[in-house]
N, C-alpha and C positions, 0 to 999 in steps of 0.2 A: 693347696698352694694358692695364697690371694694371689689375686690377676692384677698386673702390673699396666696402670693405664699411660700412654703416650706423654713422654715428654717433649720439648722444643725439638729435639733434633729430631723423633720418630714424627711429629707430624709434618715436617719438612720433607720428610723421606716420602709417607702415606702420598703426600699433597703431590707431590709429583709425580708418582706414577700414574694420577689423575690427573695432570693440568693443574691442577690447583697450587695459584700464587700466594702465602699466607704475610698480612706485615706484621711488624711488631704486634701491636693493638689486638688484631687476631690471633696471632698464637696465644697472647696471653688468655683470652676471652676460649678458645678449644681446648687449650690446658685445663684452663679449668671447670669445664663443661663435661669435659672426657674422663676427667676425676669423681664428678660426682654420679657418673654411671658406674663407675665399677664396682660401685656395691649392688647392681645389677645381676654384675658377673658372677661376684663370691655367692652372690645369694641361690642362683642356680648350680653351681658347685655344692654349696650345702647339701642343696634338696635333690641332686641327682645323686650324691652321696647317701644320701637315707635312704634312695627308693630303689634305686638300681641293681636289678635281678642277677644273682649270680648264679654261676653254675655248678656242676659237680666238681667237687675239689676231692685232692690222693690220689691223681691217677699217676701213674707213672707212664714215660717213654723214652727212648733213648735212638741213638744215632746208628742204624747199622755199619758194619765193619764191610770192607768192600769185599769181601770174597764173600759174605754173606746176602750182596745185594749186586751181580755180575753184570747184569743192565742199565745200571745206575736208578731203578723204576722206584726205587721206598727214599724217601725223606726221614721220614722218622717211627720208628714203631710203636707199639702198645698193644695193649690187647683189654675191651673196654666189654663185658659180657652186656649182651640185652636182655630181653625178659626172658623169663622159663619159658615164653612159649608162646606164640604168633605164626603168622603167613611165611616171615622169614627168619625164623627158629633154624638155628645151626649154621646158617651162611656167614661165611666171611666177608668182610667188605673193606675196601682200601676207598680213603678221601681224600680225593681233588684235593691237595695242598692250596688252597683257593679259598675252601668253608673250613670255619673254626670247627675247632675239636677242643672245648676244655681242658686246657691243664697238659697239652700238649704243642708242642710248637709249632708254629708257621713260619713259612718264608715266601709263600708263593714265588717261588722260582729265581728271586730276587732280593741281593743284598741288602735292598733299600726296604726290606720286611723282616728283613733276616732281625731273629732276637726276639720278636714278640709270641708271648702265649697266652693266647684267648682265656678268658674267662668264662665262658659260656660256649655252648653247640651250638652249630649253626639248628635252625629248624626241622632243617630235612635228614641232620644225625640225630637228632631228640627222636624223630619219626622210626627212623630206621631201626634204632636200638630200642624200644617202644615194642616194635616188629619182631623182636629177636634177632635181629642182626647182633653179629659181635663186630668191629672195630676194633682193624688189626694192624694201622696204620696211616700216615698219611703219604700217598703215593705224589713223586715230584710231576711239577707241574713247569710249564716253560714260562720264561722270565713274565710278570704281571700278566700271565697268560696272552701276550701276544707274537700267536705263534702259529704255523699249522704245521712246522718241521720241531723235532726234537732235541736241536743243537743250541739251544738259547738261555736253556738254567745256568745259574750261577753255580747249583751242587753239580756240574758235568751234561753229560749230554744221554739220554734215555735209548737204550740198542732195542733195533727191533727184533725180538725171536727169529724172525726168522732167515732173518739175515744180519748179525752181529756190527757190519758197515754201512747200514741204511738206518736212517731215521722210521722211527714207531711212526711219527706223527704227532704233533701237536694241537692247541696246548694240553689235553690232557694224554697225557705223553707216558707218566708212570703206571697212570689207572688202568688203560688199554696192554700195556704191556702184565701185569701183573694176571688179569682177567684171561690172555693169549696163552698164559704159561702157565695156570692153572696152579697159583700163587695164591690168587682170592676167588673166590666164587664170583663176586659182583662189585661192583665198583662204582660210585659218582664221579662223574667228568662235569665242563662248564664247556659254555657253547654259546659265543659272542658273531664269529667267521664262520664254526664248523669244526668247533674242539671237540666235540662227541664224538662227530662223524668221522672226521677225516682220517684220528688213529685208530677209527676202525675198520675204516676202508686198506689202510695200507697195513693192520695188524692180524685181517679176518677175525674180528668178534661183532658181535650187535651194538651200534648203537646209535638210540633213539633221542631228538630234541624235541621234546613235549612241542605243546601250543605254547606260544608267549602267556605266559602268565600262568599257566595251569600248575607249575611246579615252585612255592615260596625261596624267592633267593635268600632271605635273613639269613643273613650271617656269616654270607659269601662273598670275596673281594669284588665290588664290582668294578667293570668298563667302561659302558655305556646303558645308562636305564631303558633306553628302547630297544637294545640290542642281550639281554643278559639273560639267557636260561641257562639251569642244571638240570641233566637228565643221566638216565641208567645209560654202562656200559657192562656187556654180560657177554657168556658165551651161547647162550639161546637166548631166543625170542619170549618163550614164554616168561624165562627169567626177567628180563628187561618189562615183562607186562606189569609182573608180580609187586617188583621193585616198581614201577610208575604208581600202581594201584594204593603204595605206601605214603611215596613221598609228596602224590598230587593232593589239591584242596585248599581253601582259604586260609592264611593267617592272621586271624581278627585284624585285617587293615596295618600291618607292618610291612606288607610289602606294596609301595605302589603303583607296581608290575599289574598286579593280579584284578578281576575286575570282582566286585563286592558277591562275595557267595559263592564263587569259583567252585566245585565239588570234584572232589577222585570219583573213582566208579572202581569195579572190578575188570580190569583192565584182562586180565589173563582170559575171563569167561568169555568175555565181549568178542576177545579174537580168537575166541573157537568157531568151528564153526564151519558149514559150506560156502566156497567161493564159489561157483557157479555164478555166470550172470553178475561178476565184480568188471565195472569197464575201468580200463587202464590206456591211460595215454600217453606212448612213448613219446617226450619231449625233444624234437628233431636237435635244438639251438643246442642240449645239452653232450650233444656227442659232435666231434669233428672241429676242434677250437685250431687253427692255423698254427704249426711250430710251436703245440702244447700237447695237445691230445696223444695219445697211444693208439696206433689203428687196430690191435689185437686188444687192447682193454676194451675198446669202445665196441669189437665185434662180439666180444666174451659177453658181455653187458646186455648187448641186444639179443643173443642167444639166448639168454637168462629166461631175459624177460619176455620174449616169444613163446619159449617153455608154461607160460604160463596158462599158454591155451589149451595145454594137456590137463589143469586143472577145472576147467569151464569157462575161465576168467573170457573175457573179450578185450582184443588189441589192439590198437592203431595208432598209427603216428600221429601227433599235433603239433603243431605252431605256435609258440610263444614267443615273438620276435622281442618281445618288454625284458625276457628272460636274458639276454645278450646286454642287457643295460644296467641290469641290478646292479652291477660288480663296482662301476662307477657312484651309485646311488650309496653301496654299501659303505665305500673309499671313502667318500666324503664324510657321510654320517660315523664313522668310526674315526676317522685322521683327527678332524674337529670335536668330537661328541667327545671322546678318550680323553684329549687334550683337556679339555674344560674341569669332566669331570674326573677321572683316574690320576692327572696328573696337578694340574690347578687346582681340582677340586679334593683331594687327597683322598682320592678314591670314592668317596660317599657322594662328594656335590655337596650342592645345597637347592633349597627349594621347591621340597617337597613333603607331604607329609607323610610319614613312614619311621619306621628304627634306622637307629643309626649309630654309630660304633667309633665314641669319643675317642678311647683310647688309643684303636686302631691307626685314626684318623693322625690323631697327635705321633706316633709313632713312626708312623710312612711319611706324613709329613716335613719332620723334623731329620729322617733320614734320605728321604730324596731330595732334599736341598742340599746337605752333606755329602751326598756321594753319587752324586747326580753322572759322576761319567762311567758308574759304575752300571748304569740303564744299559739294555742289550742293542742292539744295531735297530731295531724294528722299535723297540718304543724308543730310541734318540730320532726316527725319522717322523714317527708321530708326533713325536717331542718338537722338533723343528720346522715342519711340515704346516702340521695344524696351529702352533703357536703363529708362525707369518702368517697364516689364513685369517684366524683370529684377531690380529692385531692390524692387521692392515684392511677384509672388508667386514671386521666387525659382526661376523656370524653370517652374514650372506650366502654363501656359500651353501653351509649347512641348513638353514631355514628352506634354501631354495631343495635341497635334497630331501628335508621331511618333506616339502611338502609332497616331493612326485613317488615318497613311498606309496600313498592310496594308490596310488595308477599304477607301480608297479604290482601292488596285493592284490589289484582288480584284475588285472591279466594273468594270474593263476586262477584268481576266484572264475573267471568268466568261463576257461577251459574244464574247473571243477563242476561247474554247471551241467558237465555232456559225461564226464571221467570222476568215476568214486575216487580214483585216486592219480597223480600222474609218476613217470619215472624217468629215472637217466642216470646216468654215472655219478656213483658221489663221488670221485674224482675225475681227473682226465690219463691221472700219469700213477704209475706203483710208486713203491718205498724208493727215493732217490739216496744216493751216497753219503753221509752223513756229513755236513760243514765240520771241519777242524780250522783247529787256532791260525792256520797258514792261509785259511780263506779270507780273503778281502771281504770288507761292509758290504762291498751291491751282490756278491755270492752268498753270502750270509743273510741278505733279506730276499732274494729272488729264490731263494730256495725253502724258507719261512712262510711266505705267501703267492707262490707261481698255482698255488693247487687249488686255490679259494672258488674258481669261477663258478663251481655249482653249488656250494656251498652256502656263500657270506648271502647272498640274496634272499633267502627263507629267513635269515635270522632276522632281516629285516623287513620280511611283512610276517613273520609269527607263525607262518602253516608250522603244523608238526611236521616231521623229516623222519625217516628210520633209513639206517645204512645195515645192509644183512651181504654176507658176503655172498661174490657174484660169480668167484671160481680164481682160478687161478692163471697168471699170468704170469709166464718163464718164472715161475716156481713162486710167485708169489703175488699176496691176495688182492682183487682186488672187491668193490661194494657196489651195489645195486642200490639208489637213494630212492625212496618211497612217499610221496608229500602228498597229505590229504587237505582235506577241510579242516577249520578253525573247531577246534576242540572234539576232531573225531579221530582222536589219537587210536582208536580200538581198529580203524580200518586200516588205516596203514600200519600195524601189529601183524591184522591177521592175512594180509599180503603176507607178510616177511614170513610168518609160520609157514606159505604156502611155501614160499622159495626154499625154505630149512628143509620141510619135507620132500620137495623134488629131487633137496639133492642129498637126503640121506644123514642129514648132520652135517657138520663140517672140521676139517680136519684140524688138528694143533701145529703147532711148531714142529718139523721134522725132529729136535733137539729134545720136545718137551710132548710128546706121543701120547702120555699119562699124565693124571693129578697126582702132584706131586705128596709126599706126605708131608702137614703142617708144622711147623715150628715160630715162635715170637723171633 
């Protein structure tokens, strides 16, 4: 399709959303300046046409039928074989509606996606099936993934096991629930606030958000580029190691998350192992949040992790008063950051070097202009929010927030200096009541993101994080959050293996006791 360059009345239109007064003499003189670039355009249109990598084509998938999906947790099915035989040879896995799946649809949670089908796997499904993973669907994901409650998709809203009127948790909302009910073996989730962790805190399964960068986002919708990991959600630890040990490691310079040479490890061996002599820092800031907190979650939590002294570990409380600030530091750089990029930027941004996903881009683009009120309550406030930030102090705001992430990464890092690893609640509260359609906007966003506060702050200095569940509260789960050093993801693993073994395994869904037998 040649590219159509600006005429009189489009650069009128351009010129003013800049300031820019054009007279006569000057339109003429841009018209025809802006003419002779667009053979700029077609000519990179040609040559991304000739070279541009496709992916596997024939696959089939289809929509399940709602009695055949009673949590709302699958988007779309398929069933996509990996190699005869690898690390994760026979395991099932459901994707974040989030990362492409060839040949398969996406909506990321959102009408304004709805309809496109990638071309190409994300990197970390080439890996997986590579692995022997099969790829048995794509599990829903909540609206542009922003979300930490599960009421926000456009395909309905995601039940948590184990309470059919409570939210799984979001945004990966499908993945957790699927993984809970023993549905899929293992699953990718995305993790911007704490979409890993949080439905796994309120779903009881593992899951772990890498180091920033250690895991390739290509070809995953993103957020925020400083904010954007994927990582394993599983019903054990080890599994979550196994699955990191696949999907971690450099992608020749496509993602520019990752820092040059990034390398996986054997993630599962690492975190074998004796804890003896592991010190551990209960994070005082991270329990007791005023008219948030659970006082029986926060007790359950520290019982956990006392428990750990029966394994050798060493325990003590610490102080991270920075830790009470992040949330704000996150707020900003997510409200602004999203805005620019997710929304303005049509997901990708610009301004960097890395892959990037035209079609995508043209696709969200041209549909969230169209149907812009069809955006969920939480990105209309980011939408609104960050847009007057942006337009009124011009990125201030946000620059002033990057800049006090170092300070806040240093008051983890400082504490990590005495503690191999620190802990606290990866929430404050269990599974809340589900939002329905009767609920007002400020109910619908206060219950989307009221759970963030230990959460969104890691995502934003990068420590790895693992949520392993912490026991149970009035009948349901709650998570134990594990946050080590910048790319010793293997130590906060082989914590969470210690917590698995104290407490024997952990239990399913009352409803879902056993692995179910499989079917597409």
């Amino acid at each position: 399709m040649a590219f159509r360059p600006p005429n009189r009345d489009d650069l009128i239109t351009v010129g003013s959303k800049f300031g820019i007064t054009l007279s006569d003499n000057e339109l003429e003189t841009y018209e025809n300046l802006t003419a002779e670039s667009a053979a700029a355009y077609d000519a990179v249109e040609r040559l991304y046409a000739e070279t541009a990598l496709s992916g596997p084509t024939g696959r089939s998938s289809f929509f399940p039928a709602p009695e055949d999906n009673p949590l709302g947790a699958w988007y779309a099915r398929t069933e996509i074989s990996g190699a005869a035989s690898g690390p994760l040879q026979g395991l099932r896995v459901a994707i974040k509606d989030n990362i492409s799946v060839a040949g398969v649809p996406m909506m990321n949670g959102s009408r304004t996606v709805e309809g496109y089908v990638p071309k190409y796997d994300a990197t970390v499904v080439t890996r997986l099936l590579a692995a022997g993973a099969t790829v048995v669907g794509k599990s829903v994901c909540e609206s542009l993934c922003f979300s930490g409650a599960s009421h926000t998709s456009d395909s309905g809203p995601v039940r948590n096991p184990w309470d059919t009127t409570r939210t799984t948790g979001g945004s990966s909302s499908g993945s957790t629930a699927l993984v809970a009910t023993g549905e899929v073996d293992i699953a990718l989730g995305g993790d911007q606030g704490g979409s890993v962790r949080i439905p796994s805190s309120f779903s009881g399964t593992v899951g772990h958000k890498p180091t920033y960068g250690l895991v390739p986002y290509t070809g995953a919708f993103p957020i925020e580029l400083t904010l954007d990991h994927l990582g394993p959600i599983t019903r054990t630890v080890s599994d979550a190691a196994r699955m990191l040990s696949v999907i971690a490691g450099y992608d020749d310079g496509k993602d520019p998350r990752q820092p040059v040479g990034v390398a996986s490890s054997d993630y599962d061996a690492d975190s074998d192992g004796d804890v003896r002599g592991i010190r551990v820092g209960i994070v005082t800031e991270g329990f007791g949040y005023e008219g948030l907190s659970d006082p029986d979650l926060d007790a359950t939590v520290r019982a956990t992790a006392q428990r750990m002294t029966e394994a050798g570990m060493v325990i003590e409380d610490v102080s991270i008063p920075w830790h009470r600030h992040g949330m704000a530091i996150w707020n900003v750089v997510a409200t602004d950051g999203a805005t620019a990029q997710m929304i303005d930027g049509n997901a990708y941004g610009y301004n960097y070097s890395g892959w990037y996903d035209p079609e995508l881009m043209a696709h969200y683009g041209k549909q969230r202009h169209e149907r812009a009120n069809d955006f969920s309550d939480t990105t209309k406030l980011v939408a609104l929010g960050g847009g007057h930030s942006l337009a009124t102090t011009y990125g201030r705001y946000y620059a002033m927030a990057q800049d006090l992430v170092p300070l806040l990464r240093k008051a983890y890092d400082d504490a990590l200096e005495k503690y191999d690893v620190l802990v606290m609640p990866t929430l404050p509260i269990t599974a809340t009541t589900l939002v329905s359609d009767q609920d007002d906007p400020t109910t619908s966003i206060v219950r989307a993101l009221e759970m963030l506060v230990n959460t969104a702050p890691i995502d934003c200095t990068g420590h790895p994080a693992t949520s392993v569940p912490a026991g149970l509260v009035n009948g349901l789960p709650t998570g134990l959050m594990i946050i080590g050093k910048h790319f010793q993801d293997a130590t906060c693993l082989k914590v969470a293996k210690a917590v698995e073994a104290q407490a024997g395994g952990f239990p399913r869904p009352p409803a879902y006791p056993t692995t179910p037998s499989h079917s597409a």
